[in-house]
N, C-alpha and C positions, 0 to 999 in steps of 0.2 A: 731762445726756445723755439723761434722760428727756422731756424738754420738746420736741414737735414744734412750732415754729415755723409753721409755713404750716396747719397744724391746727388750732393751738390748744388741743393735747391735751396730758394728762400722761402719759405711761405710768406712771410710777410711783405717780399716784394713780388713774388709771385715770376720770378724766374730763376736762372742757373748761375749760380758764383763761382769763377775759377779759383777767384784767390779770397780766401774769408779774411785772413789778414787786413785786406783794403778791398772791404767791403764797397757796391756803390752806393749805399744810403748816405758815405761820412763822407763824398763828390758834392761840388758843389754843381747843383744846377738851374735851370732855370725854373721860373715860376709854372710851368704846364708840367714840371718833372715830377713823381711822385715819390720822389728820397728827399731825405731833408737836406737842406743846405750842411756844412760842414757849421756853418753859424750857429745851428740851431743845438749842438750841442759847448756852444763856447758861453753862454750864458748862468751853466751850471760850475763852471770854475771861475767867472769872472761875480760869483754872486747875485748874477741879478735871479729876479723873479717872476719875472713874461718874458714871453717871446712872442713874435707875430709871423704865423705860419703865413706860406703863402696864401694869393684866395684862391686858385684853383690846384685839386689835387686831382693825378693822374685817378683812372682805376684799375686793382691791379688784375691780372686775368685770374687767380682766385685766388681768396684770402678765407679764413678759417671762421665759419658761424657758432652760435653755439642755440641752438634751438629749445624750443620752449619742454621739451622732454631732459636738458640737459646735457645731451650729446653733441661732440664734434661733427663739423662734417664739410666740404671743401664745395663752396658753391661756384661755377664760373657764371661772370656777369654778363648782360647781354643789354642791346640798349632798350629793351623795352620792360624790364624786369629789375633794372635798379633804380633804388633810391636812396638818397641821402640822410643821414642820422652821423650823430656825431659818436668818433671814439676817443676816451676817453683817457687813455694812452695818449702823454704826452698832448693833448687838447689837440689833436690834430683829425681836421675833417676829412674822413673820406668816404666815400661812396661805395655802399656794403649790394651785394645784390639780395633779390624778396623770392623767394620762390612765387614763382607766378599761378592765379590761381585757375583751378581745372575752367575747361570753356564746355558749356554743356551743348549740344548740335541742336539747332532750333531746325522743328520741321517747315519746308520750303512747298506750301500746296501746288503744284504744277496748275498754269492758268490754260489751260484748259483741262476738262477731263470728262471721256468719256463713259459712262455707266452701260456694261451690256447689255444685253435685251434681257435674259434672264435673271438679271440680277436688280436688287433695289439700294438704292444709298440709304448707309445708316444714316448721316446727318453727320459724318466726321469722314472727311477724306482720305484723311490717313488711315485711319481704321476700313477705310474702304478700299484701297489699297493695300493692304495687310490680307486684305477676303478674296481679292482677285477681281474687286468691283461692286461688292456688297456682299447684303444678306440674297441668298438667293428667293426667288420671286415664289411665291405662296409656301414656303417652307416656312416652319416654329423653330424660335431660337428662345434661351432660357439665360436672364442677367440676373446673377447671383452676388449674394453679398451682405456684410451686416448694417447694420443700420447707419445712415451716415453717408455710405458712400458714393450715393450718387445714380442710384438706381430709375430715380422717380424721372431726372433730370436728363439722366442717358432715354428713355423710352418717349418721353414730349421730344425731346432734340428729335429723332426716329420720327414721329407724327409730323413734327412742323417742315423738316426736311420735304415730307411725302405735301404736304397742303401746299410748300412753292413751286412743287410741280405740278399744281394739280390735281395731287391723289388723294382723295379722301380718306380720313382715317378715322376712328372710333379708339376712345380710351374708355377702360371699362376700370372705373371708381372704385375701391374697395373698404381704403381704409381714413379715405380723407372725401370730408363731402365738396362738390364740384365748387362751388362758389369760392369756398378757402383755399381751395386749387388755382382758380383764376385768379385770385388778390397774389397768390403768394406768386404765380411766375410774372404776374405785370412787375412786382417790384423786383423779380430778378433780370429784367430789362425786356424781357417778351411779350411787349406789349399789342405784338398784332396778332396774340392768338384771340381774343375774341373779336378779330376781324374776318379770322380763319370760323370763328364758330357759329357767326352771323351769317358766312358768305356757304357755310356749309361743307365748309372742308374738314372741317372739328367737330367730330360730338364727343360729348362728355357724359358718359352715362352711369349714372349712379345704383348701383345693383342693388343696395338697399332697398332703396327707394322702390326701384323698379319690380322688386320681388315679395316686397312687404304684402300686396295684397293676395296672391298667389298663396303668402306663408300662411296667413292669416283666415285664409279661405277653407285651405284644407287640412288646416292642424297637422301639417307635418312633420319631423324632427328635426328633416332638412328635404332641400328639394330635389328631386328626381335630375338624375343627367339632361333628361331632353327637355326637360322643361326650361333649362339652362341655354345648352344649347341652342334650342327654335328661338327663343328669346334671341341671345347673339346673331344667328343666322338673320334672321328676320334684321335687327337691324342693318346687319351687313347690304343686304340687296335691299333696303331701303333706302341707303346712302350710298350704294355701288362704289362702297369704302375696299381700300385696296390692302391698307395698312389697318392692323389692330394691336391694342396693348393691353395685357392684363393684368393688374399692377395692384396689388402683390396676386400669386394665382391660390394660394393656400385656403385664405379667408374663405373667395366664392365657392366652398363646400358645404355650404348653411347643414351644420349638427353633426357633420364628419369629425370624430374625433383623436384623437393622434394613436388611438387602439384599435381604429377603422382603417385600416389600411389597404385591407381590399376592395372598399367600396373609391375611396377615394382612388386607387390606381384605376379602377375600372374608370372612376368620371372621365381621369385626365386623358385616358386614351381614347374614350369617345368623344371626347372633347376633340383634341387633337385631327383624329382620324377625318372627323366631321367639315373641320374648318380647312383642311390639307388635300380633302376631296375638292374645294371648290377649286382650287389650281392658282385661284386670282388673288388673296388674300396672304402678307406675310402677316405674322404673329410673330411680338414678343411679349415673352411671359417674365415678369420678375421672381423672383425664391426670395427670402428674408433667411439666410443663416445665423443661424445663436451665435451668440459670440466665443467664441475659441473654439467653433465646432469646425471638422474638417469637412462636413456630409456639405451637396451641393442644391438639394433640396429638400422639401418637408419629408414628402414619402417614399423617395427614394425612385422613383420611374421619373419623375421629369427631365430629367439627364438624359435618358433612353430615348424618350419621346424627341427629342429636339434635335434639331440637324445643325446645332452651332451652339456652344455656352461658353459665354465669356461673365467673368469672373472678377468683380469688381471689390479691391479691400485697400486697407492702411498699414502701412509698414513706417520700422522705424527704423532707418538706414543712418550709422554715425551719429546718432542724436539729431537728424532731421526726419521728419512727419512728413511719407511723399503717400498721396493715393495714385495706387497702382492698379492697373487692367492686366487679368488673364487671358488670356484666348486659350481654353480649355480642349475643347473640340469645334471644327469646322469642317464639318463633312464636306467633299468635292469644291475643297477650295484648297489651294495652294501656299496654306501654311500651317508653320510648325510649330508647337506649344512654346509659348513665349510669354514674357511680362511687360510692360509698359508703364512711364511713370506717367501719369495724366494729372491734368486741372481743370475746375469747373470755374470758368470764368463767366463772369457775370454779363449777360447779353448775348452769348455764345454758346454755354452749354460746357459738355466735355471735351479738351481742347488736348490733344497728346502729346508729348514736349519729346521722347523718342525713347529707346528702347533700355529697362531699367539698368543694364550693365555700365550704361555709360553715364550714372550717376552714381556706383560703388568705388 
C-alpha cells in the first residue's frame, strides 16, 4: 500500500523503484540502512516469533503521518523537527518527523533610544516606536477598554516612566481610594512609587476626598466645570507636573447622568481645552466600556477630544486568551490602525510581545 504504481515511488522508503519485483527493502544491508535485512523476513517461514531489528534506523525523506484530525499527509523530516516514537509495523523503530511549533518574534528594545523633543514616552518602548517617539507633549490621549484589561496599570506605567525622568506627574483617583492604590502596585512589584510620591514626583489625588467639602458646602447636584478644573490646574502648577492621569474620566462628573449628555460633553471639552492650553501638560484619560459594547467612550465626545486612543481588550484566539492593544487613532504620528498582542508583567507593566497577525 505504500508502493505508487504510476510513480514508481515508495512511500514507505521514501524514494524511486525501478523494479518492484526486487524491491530494496528484501537487500540485505547494513545496520545505518533503513530496509530490512532479507533476514528479517525469514523468521515468519522458519516459525520463530522475534526478530531483533537493527539499533539504528535510517530516516526516510518522508513517510505518511496520520494527524490528530484523522487525515493523511506527507511530512519531510528535518534534523531539528524529528523525533523518535516507535512504529508498530513490524516492531520496527524509526524516526517519524513533529511539525515544529510556530516561533512567536519576541520584541528586541533597541539600547539606546532617543525620545523627541515633542514628544513624551508612554513607559513602553515599543509602543513608543509604533507613535514615532511617544505621546506628543501636552496633547490628551484616551485608554479605552472593559474592565480587566489593563487600563489602571497602562496610565501609572505612563506616570512612573515620566517620575524617572524627572517629570512630575498627578493621578487623579476616582474610583479606588489612594492608599489601596499604593498597597496594591507595591505588591505588583513597584515598589518605588512611594519613593516617587515622597520625593514629589507622584501625587495621588483623591477627588472625593478632595471635593467632598465643596459638595457639601453648596448643595450642589454635581460640581460646576471650573470648579473642577481650577481644582486640577491649581494642582498642576503646584507640582509643575508635566504628566497627568485621569482614571477612569466618567466618574469625575459628580451628578451628571448618562441623560446629561450635554452638560457632560461641555465639561469634557472645557476640561480638555483648559489643560491643552497650558502646552506643558500630557493627559491621559481612561473610558470603562460595557462589555460587549462597541462605543469608545461614555458620552461619545472623548474620542473627538483626544489626539490618540488606543484601545485596550481580550480576545479569544484558537482557544487561547491573549490581551490585545488597539491603536485606534494617532493624530500626527506615523501609524496605521493596528492590534497588538500585549502582557502585564508583574514589575514592568504592559510589556508588547508584537503585532497580533503573528499569533493567528
Amino acid at each position: 500500500m505504500f508502493y505508487a504504481k504510476s510513480s514508481r515511488y515508495c512511500l514507505k522508503l521514501g524514494q524511486h523503484v525501478d523494479d518492484p519485483g526486487n524491491p530494496p527493502c528484501l537487500k540485505a544491508r547494513n545496520q545505518t540502512g533503513y530496509a530490512r535485512p532479507a533476514e528479517a523476513y525469514a523468521h515468519r517461514r522458519s516459525g520463530q516469533t522475534s526478530y531483533t531489528q537493527p539499533s539504528t534506523v535510517r530516516v526516510p525523506e518522508a513517510v505518511p503521518v496520520t494527524t490528530g484530525m484523522g487525515t493523511q499527509q506527507l511530512l519531510a523530516p528535518t534534523a531539528q523537527t524529528v523525533q523518535a516514537y516507535v512504529d508498530y509495523y513490524e516492531g520496527t523503530q524509526v524516526a517519524y518527523p513533529v511539525p515544529p511549533q510556530p516561533v512567536i518574534p519576541q520584541y528586541q528594545p533597541p539600547v539606546q533610544y532617543q525620545v523627541p523633543s515633542d514628544r513624551v514616552s508612554t513607559g513602553n518602548l515599543y509602543l513608543d516606536r509604533l507613535l514615532g517617539g511617544g505621546f506628543l507633549r501636552g496633547k490628551t490621549y484616551l485608554v479605552a477598554g472593559e474592565t480587566g484589561c489593563g487600563k489602571t496599570i497602562f496610565s501609572i506605567q505612563f506616570l512612573r516612566a515620566g517620575a524617572q525622568l524627572g517629570e512630575p506627574g498627578i493621578y487623579v483617583a476616582i474610583d479606588e481610594p489612594t492608599d489601596q492604590l499604593l498597597r496594591g502596585l507595591e505588591r505588583f512589584g513597584w515598589g518605588d512609587i512611594r519613593a516617587y510620591t515622597s520625593g514629589g514626583l507622584l501625587r495621588f489625588l483623591d477627588m472625593r476626598t478632595h471635593f467632598s467639602k465643596i459638595y457639601m458646602r453648596d448643595l450642589r447636584k454635581h460640581i460646576e466645570p471650573r470648579y473642577v478644573i481650577e481644582s486640577i490646574l491649581k494642582e498642576i502648577k503646584r507640582t509643575n507636573a508635566k504628566r497627568l492621569v485621569i482614571d477612569p474620566i466618567a466618574p469625575l462628573i459628580y451628578g451628571g447622568s448618562k441623560d446629561d449628555v450635554l452638560y457632560a460633553r461641555e465639561f469634557l471639552r472645557e476640561m480638555v481645552f483648559a489643560l491643552e492650553k497650558l502646552g506643558t501638560v500630557t493627559t491621559v484619560m481612561t473610558s470603562e466600556i460595557p462589555t460587549g459594547s462597541k462605543q469608545l467612550s461614555r458620552f461619545g465626545v472623548e474620542e473627538f477630544l483626544a489626539s490618540g486612543i488606543i484601545v485596550l481588550s481580550i480576545e479569544e484566539i484558537r482557544g487561547q486568551i491573549y490581551r490585545v492593544m488597539f491603536i485606534r487613532k494617532a493624530r500626527w504620528s506615523p501609524v496605521k490602525p493596528s492590534k497588538y498582542v500585549f502582557e502585564i508583567v508583574e514589575g514592568q507593566g504592559v510589556v508588547i510581545r508584537g503585532p497580533l497577525v503573528d499569533f493567528m
